[in-house]
SETOR-157744 format. One record per residue (C-alpha): z, x, y; residue in three letters. Coordinates in nm, 4 decimals. Each point is the difference from the previous one (the first is absolute). Last residue first. Layout:
N
up	east	north	aa
Z	X	Y	ALA
...
END
This chain:
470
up	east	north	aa
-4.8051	-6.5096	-4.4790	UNK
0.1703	0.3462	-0.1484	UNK
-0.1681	0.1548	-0.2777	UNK
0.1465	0.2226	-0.2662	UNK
-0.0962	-0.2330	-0.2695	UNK
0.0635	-0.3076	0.2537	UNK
0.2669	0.0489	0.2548	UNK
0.0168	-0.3458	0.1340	UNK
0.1816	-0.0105	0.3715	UNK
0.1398	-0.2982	0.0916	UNK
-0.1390	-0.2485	0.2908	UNK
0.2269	-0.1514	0.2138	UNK
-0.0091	-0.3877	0.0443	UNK
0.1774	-0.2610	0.2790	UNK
0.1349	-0.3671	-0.1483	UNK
0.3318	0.0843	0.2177	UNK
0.1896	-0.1738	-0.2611	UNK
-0.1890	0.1268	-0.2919	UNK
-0.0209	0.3487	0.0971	UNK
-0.3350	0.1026	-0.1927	UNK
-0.0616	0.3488	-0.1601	UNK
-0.3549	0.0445	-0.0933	UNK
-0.1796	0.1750	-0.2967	UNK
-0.3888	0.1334	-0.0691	UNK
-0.1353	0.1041	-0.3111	UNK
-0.4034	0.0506	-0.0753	UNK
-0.0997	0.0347	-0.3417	UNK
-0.3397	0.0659	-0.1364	UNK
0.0747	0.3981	0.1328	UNK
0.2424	0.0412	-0.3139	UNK
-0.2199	-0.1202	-0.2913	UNK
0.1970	-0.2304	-0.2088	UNK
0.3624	0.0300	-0.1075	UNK
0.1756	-0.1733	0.3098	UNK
0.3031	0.2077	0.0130	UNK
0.2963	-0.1388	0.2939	UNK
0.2835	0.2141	0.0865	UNK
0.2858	-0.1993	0.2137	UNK
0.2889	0.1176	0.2049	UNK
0.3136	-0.1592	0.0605	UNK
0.1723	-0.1743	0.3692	UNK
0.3360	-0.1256	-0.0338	UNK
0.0969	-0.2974	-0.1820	UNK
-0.1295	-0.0583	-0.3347	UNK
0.2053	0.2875	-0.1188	UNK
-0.1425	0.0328	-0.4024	UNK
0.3246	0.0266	-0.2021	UNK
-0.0565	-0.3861	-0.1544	UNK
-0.3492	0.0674	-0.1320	UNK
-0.1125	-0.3146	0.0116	UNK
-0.2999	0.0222	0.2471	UNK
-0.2696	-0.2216	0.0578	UNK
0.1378	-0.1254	0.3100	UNK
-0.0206	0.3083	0.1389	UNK
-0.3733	0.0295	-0.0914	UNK
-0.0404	-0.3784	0.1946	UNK
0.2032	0.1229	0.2677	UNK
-0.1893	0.3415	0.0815	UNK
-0.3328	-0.1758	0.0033	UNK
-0.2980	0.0100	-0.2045	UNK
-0.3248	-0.0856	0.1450	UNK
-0.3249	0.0777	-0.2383	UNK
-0.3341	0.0229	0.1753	UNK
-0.3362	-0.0752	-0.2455	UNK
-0.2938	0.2195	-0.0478	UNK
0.1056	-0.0120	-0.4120	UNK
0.2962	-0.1902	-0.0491	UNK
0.3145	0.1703	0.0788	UNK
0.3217	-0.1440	-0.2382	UNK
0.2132	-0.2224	0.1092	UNK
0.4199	0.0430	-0.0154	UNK
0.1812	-0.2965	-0.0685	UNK
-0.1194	0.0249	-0.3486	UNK
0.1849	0.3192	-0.0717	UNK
-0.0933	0.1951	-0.2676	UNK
-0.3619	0.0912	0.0644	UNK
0.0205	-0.0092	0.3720	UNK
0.2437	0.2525	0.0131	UNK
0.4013	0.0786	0.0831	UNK
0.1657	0.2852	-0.0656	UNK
0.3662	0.0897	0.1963	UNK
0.1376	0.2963	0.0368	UNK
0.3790	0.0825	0.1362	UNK
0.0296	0.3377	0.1941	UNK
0.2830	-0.0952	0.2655	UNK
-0.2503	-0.0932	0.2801	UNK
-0.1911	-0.2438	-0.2094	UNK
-0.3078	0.0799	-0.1828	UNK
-0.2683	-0.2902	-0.1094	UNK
-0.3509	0.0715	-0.2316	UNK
-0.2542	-0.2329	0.0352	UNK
-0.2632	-0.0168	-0.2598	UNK
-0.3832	-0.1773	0.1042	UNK
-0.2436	-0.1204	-0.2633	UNK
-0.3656	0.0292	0.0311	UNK
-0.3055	-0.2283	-0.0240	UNK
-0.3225	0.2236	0.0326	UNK
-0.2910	-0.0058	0.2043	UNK
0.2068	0.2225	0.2897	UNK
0.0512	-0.0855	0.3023	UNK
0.4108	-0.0845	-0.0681	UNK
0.2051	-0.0713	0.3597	UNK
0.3363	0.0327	-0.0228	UNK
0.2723	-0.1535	0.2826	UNK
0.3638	0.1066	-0.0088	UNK
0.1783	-0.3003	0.1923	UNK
0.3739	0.1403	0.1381	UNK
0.2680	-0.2523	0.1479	UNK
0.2851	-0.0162	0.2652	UNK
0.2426	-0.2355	0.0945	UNK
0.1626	-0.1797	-0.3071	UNK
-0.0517	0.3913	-0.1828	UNK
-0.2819	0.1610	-0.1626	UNK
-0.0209	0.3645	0.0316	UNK
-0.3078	0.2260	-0.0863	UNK
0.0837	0.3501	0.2195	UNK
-0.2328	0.2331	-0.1767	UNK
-0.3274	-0.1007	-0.1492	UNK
-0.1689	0.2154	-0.3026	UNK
-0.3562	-0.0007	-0.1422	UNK
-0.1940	0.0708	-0.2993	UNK
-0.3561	-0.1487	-0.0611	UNK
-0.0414	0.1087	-0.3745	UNK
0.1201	0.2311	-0.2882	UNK
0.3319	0.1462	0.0713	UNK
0.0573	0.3537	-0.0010	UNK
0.1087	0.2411	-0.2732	UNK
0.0110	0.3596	0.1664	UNK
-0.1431	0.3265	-0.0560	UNK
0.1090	0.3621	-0.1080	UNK
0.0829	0.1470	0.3197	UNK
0.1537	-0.2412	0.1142	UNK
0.3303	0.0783	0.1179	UNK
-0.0434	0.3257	-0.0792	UNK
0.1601	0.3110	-0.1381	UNK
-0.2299	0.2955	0.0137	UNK
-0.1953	0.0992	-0.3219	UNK
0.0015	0.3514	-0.1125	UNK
0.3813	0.0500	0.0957	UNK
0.1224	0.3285	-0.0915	UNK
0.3602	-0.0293	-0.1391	UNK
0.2343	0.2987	-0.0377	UNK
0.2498	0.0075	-0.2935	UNK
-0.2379	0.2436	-0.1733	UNK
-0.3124	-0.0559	0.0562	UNK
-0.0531	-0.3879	0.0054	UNK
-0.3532	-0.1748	0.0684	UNK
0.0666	-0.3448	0.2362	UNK
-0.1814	-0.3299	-0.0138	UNK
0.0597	-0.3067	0.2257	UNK
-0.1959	-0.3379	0.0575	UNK
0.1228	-0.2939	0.1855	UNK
-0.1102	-0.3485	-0.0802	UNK
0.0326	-0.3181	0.1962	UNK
0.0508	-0.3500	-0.1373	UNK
-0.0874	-0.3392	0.1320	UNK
0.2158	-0.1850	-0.3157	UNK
-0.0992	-0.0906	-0.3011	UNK
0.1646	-0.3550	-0.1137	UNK
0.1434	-0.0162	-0.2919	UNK
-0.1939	-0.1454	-0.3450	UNK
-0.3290	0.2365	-0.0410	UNK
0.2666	0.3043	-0.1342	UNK
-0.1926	0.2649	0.2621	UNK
-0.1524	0.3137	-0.1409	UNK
0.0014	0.3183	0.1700	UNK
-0.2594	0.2478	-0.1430	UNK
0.1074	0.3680	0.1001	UNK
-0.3531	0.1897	-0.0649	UNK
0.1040	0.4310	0.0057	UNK
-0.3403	0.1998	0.0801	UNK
0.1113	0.3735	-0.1148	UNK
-0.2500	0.2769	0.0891	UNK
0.0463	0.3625	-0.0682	UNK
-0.0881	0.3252	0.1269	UNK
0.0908	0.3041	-0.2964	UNK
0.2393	0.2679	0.0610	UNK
0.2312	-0.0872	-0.3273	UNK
0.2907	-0.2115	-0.0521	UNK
-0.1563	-0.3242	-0.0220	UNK
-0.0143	-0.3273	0.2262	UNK
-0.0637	-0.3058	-0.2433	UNK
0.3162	-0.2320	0.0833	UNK
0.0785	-0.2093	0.2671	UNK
0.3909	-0.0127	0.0399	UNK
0.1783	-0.3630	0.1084	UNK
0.0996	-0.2464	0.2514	UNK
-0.0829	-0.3381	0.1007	UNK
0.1907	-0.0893	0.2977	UNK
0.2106	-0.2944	0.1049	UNK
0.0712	-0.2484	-0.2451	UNK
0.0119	0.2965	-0.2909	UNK
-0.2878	0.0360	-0.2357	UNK
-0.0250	0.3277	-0.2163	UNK
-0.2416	0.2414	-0.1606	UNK
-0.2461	-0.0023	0.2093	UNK
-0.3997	-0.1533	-0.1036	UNK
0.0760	-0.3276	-0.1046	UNK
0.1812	-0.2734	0.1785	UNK
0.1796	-0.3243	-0.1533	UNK
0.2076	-0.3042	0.1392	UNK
-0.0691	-0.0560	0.3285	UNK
0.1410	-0.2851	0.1571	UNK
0.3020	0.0237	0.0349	UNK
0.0670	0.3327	0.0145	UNK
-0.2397	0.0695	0.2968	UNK
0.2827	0.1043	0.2617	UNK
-0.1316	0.1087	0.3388	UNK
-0.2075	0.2448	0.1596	UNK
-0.1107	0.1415	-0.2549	UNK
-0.0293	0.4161	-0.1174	UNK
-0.2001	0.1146	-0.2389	UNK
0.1211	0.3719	-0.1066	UNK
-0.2210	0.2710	-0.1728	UNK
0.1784	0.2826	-0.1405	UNK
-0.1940	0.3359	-0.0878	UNK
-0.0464	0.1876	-0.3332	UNK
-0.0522	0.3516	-0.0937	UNK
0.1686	0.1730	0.2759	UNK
-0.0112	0.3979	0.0473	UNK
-0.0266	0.0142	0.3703	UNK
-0.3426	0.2227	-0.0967	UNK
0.0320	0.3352	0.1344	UNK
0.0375	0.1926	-0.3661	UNK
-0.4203	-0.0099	-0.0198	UNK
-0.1366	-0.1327	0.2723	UNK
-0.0136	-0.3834	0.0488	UNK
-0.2979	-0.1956	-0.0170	UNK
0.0383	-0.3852	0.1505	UNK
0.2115	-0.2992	-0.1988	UNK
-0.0961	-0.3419	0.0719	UNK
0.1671	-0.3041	0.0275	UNK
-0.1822	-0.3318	0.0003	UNK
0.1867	-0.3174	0.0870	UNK
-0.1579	-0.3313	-0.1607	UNK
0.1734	-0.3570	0.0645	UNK
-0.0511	-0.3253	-0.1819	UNK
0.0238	-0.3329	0.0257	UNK
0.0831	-0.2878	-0.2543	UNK
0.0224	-0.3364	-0.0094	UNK
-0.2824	-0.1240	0.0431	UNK
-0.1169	0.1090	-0.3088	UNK
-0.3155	0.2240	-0.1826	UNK
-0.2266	0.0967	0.2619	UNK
0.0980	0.3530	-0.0493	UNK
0.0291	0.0550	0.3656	UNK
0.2388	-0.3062	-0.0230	UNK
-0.1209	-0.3462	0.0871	UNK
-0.0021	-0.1407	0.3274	UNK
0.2153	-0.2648	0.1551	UNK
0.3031	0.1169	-0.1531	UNK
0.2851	-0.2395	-0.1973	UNK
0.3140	-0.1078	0.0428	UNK
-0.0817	-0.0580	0.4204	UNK
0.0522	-0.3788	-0.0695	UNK
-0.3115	-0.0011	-0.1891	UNK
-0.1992	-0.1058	0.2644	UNK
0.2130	0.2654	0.2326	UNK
-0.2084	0.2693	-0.1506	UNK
0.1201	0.3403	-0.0120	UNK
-0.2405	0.2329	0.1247	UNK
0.0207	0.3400	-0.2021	UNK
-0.0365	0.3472	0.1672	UNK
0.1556	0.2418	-0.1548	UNK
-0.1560	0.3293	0.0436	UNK
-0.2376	0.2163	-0.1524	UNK
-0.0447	0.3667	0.0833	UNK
0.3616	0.0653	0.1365	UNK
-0.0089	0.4021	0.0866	UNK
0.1588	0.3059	-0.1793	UNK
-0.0056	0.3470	0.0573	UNK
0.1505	0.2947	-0.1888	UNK
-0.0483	0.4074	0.0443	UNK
-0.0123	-0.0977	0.4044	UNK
-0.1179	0.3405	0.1320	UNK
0.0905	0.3691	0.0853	UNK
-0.3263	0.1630	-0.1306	UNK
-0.0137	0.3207	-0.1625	UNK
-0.1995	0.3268	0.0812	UNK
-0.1662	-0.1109	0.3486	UNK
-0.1567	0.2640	0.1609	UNK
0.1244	0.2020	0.2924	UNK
-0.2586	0.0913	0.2183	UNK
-0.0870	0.3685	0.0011	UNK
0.0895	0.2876	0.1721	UNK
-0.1634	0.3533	0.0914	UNK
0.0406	0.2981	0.1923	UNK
0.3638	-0.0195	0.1435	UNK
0.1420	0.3442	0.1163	UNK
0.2596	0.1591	-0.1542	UNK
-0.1604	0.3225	0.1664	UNK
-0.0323	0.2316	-0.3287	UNK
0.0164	-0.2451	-0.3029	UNK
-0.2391	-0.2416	0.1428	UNK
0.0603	-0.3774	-0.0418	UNK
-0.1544	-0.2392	-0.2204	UNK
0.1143	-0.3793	-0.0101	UNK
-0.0013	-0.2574	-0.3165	UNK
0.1749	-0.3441	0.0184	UNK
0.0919	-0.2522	-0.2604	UNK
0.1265	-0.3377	0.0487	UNK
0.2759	-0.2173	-0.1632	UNK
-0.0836	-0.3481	0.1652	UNK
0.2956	-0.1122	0.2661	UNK
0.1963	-0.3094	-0.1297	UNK
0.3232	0.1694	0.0379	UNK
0.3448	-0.1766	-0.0226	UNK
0.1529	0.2920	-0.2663	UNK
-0.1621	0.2880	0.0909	UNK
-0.3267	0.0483	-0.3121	UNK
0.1594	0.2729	-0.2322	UNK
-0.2501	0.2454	-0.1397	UNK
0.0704	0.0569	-0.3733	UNK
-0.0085	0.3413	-0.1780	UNK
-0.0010	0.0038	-0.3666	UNK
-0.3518	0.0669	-0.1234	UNK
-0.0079	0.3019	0.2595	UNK
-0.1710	-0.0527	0.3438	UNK
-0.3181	0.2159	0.0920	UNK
-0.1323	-0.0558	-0.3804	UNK
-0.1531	0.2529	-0.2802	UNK
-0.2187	0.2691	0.0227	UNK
0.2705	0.2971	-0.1207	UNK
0.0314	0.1440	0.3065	UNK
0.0808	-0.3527	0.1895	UNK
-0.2609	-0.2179	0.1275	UNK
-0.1182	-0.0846	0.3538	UNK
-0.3516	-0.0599	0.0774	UNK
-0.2646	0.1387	0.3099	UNK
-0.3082	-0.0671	-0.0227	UNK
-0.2375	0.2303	0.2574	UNK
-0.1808	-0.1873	0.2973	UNK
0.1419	0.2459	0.2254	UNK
0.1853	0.3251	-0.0837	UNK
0.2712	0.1624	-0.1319	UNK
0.0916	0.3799	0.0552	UNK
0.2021	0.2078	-0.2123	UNK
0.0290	0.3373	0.1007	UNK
0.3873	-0.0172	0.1057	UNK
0.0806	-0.0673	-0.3161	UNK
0.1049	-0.3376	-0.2456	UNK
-0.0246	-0.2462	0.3256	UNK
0.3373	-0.1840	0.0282	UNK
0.0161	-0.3580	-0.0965	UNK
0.2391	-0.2515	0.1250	UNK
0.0901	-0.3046	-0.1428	UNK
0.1951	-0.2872	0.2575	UNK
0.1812	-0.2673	-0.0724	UNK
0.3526	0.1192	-0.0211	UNK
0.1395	-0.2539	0.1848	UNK
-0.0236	0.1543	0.3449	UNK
-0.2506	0.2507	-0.0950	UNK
-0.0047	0.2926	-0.2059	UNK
-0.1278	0.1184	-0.3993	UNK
-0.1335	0.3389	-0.0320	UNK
-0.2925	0.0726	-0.2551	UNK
-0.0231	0.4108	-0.0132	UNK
-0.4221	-0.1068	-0.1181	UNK
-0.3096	0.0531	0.1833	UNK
-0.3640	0.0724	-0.0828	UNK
-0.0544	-0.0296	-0.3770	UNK
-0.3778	-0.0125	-0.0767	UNK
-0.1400	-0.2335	-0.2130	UNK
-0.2475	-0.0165	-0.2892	UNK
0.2337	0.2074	-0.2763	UNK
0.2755	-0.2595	0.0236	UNK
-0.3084	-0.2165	-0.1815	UNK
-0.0233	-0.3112	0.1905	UNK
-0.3600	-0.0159	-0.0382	UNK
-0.1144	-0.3692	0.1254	UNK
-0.0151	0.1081	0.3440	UNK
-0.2593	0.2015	-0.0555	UNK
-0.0094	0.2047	0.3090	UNK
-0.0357	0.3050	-0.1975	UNK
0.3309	0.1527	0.1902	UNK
0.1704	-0.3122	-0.0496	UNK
0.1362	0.0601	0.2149	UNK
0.3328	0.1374	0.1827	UNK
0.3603	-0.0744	-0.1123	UNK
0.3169	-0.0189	0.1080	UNK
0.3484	0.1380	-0.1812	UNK
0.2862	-0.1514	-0.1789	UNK
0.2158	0.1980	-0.1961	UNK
0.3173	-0.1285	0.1761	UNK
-0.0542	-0.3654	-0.1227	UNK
0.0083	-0.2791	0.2620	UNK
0.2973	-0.2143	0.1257	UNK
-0.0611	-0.2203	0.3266	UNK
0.3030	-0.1840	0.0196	UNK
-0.1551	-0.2627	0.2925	UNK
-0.2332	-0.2446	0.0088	UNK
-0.1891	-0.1660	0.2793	UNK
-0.1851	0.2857	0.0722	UNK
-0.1001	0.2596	-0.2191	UNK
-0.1222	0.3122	0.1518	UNK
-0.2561	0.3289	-0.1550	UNK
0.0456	0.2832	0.2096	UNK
-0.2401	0.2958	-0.0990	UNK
0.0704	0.3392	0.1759	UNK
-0.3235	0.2408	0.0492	UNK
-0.0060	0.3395	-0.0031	UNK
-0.3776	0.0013	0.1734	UNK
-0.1995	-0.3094	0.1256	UNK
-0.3664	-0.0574	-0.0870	UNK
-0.2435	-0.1958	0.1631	UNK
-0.0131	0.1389	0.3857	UNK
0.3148	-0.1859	0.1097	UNK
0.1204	-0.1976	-0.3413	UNK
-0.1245	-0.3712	0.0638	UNK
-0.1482	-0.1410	-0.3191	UNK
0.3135	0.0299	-0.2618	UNK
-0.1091	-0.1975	-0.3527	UNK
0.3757	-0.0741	-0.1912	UNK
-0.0260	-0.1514	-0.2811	UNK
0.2233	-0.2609	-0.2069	UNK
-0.1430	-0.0793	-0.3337	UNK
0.0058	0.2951	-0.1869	UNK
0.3569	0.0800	0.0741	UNK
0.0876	-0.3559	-0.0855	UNK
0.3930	-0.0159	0.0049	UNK
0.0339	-0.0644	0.3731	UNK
0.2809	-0.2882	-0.0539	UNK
0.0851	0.1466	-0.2843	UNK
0.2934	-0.2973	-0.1075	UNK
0.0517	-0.2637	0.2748	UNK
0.3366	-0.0753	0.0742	UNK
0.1874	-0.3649	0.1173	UNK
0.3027	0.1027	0.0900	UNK
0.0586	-0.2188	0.2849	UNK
-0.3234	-0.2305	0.0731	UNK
0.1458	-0.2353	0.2516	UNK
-0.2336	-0.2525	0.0613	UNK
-0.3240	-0.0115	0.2240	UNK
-0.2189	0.0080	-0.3178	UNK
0.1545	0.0293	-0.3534	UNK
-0.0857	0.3373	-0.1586	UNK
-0.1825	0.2764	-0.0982	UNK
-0.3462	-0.1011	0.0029	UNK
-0.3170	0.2191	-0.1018	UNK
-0.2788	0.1734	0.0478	UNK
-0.1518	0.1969	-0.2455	UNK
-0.1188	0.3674	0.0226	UNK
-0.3095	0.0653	0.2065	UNK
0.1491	0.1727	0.3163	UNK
-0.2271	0.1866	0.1873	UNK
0.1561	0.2304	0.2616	UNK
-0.2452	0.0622	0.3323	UNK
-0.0029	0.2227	0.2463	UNK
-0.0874	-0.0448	0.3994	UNK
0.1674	-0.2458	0.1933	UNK
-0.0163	-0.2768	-0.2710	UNK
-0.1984	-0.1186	-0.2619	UNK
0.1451	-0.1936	-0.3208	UNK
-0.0851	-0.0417	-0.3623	UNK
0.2174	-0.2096	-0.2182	UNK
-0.1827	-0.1072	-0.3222	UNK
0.1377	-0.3185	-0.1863	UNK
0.2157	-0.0195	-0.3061	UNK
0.1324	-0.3557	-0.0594	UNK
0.2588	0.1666	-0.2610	UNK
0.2474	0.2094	0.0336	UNK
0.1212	0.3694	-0.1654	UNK
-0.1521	0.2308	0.2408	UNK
-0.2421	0.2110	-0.1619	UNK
-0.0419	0.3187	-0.1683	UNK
-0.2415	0.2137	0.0546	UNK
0.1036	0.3681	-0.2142	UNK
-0.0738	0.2867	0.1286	UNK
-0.1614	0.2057	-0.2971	UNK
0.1348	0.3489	-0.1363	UNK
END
């Protein structure tokens, strides 16, 4: 008859050795994951979890005076429960040629069997010695098997991970002496499968387009990681599935990937690839190429955005979200964010002035200064208190100059009013006012004053300028 080494069904297989207090148990079965990280893992059941008598050994090194007689084996899981083993099963000595190759039933010694199983959640598998003349000693291998040299656990026992747990299922051997109870050797529990994150996911390209206001912001300033348009920006989110154990995986085969925005994009885009559907608000849809089996696996999903070249794009930001689903439970693998996934900015000196007003008493000049080499144009965008925008630029308004390169433009709040048809625009309160300058952002210096007209005094303004106040 020959033991048989089977392993634990996983993959990523690594060696587990570990020293503790005195004796050791060497586990060098796979190991694995078994579920979703930090989440609820109800149900979730991994089949033999010690399956691999060959594998998992137990080496005592502290019996009093090297051998210890009647001895009592107890073997205990923690961080499962349901313990079920067969009643046949017994522990071995050997191999009595030290070849550790020769599993022959022949080549090792039977030293304890009458397995009981105890413990609060029945996690416990106790061995009782097979006489009263058997003694056990140090720096002998110790394996579990049942009579006929098969497995500890039978083919169709599960250990239940506690629903909520993210504690690794661990393994620990002790040795205690059939005549005074007393302790004689334990081990450190080793690691037998791995509570872990079976999926995760991260953004590793995101959107990042500058739209130009040259091309009254239809277009981006930079071309598409393809270098194909400027119209176009893309977004790459990588999710990745880890090693699961054999009947502990969550059992999904695809996961969801949402892309959220912070506002509506309908108008102006008019195609995507990568998801299955646009909708104004979020891109949603099921990335593919996950199997059924144990196997690690990489997905990188590329959501292109394209924009129709003839609305205006809009500052834009871009929340990522992707879940796994077991069940009717959803395990995030990506987090909802605001921006997690990028933003579209605007290309350029950016800067906004609160509390412009322009009235038979009071006044606001916005002075520019351009140190660059380069000629620019300047855009002025106008928002009264109820909402109501207003555009107004140098290119399409000739009462409006453009900056001249090392020159200071001075606009003031009555000339842009004055500018303005828009019949809904409140010219009579106080509005706000975002100015782009699309040439390199620290060649422009902003400042703004508020002047009461009858008292002829000044108060300066604040400028925030890309995220700058002045």
């Amino acid at each position: 008859m020959t033991i048989k080494n089977i392993t634990l069904s996983a993959i990523a297989a690594t060696m587990v050795s570990t020293v503790a207090f005195a004796g050791t148990i060497k586990n060098a079965a796979s190991v694995g994951l078994i579920g979703q990280e930090k989440l609820s893992i109800s149900d979730v059941n991994v089949t033999n979890a010690f399956r691999s008598v060959g594998n998992v050994v137990y080496t005592p090194t502290n019996i009093p005076a090297t051998s210890l007689k009647n001895p009592i084996f107890k073997y205990t899981f923690t961080g499962g429960s349901g313990l079920v083993v067969d009643t046949n099963t017994s522990v071995w000595e050997g191999p009595i040629d030290n070849n550790d190759t020769n599993l022959s039933i022949g080549n090792w010694r039977r030293v304890a069997g009458d397995m009981q199983v105890s413990g609060t959640n029945s996690e416990i598998a106790s061995f009782n010695a097979v006489d009263s003349t058997i003694y056990v000693y140090n720096n002998k291998k110790y394996i579990v098997a049942d009579d006929n040299s098969t497995i500890l656990l039978s083919n169709t026992t599960k250990t239940t991970v506690k629903k909520g747990s993210t504690a690794d299922l661990t393994l620990q051997a002790e040795l205690y002496s059939g005549d005074s109870q007393a302790q004689a050797d334990i081990a450190t529990a080793t690691t037998i499968a791995k509570v872990g994150k079976e999926f995760t996911g991260s953004v590793t390209q995101k959107y990042n387009a500058r739209i130009d206001a040259a091309s009254s912001f239809k277009k981006f300033k930079d071309q598409n990681s393809d270098g194909t348009t400027l119209l176009a920006d893309d977004a790459i989110v990588n999710i990745h599935q880890n090693a699961t154990l054999a009947g502990a995986s969550l059992g999904v085969t695809t996961a969801t990937l949402n892309v959220l925005f912070d506002q509506n994009t309908s108008s102006y885009i008019t195609s995507q690839t990568g998801l299955t559907t646009l909708n104004d608000y979020n891109v949603t849809g099921t990335v593919s190429g996950f199997n059924a089996t144990n196997t690690a696996a990489d997905v990188n999903t590329t959501v292109v955005l394209t924009n129709n070249g003839t609305a205006e794009i809009k500052k834009t930001l871009f929340g990522a979200h992707a879940y796994v689903t077991s069940g009717t439970t959803k395990f995030d693998i990506i987090s909802k964010g605001t921006d997690n996934a990028g933003s579209w900015t605007i290309y350029g000196y950016n800067a906004q002035i609160p509390n412009v007003a322009s009235t038979s008493n009071v006044d606001v000049t916005m002075k520019f200064t351009n140190r660059s080499a380069l000629d620019t144009n300047i855009y002025f965008t106008l928002i009264d208190p109820d909402g109501t925008v207003v555009k107004l630029n140098s290119v399409s308004n000739t009462g409006i100059a453009s900056l001249a390169a090392d020159t200071t433009g001075t606009y003031k709040a009555s000339d842009l009013l004055a500018l303005v048809t828009d019949a809904n625009f409140d010219k009579t309160g106080s509005f706000s006012v975002e100015v782009s300058i699309p040439t390199t952002p620290t060649s422009v210096y902003g400042m703004a004053s508020f002047k009461n007209l009858t008292l002829g005094q000044f108060k300066d303004l604040p400028v925030y300028n890309n995220g700058v106040s002045y």
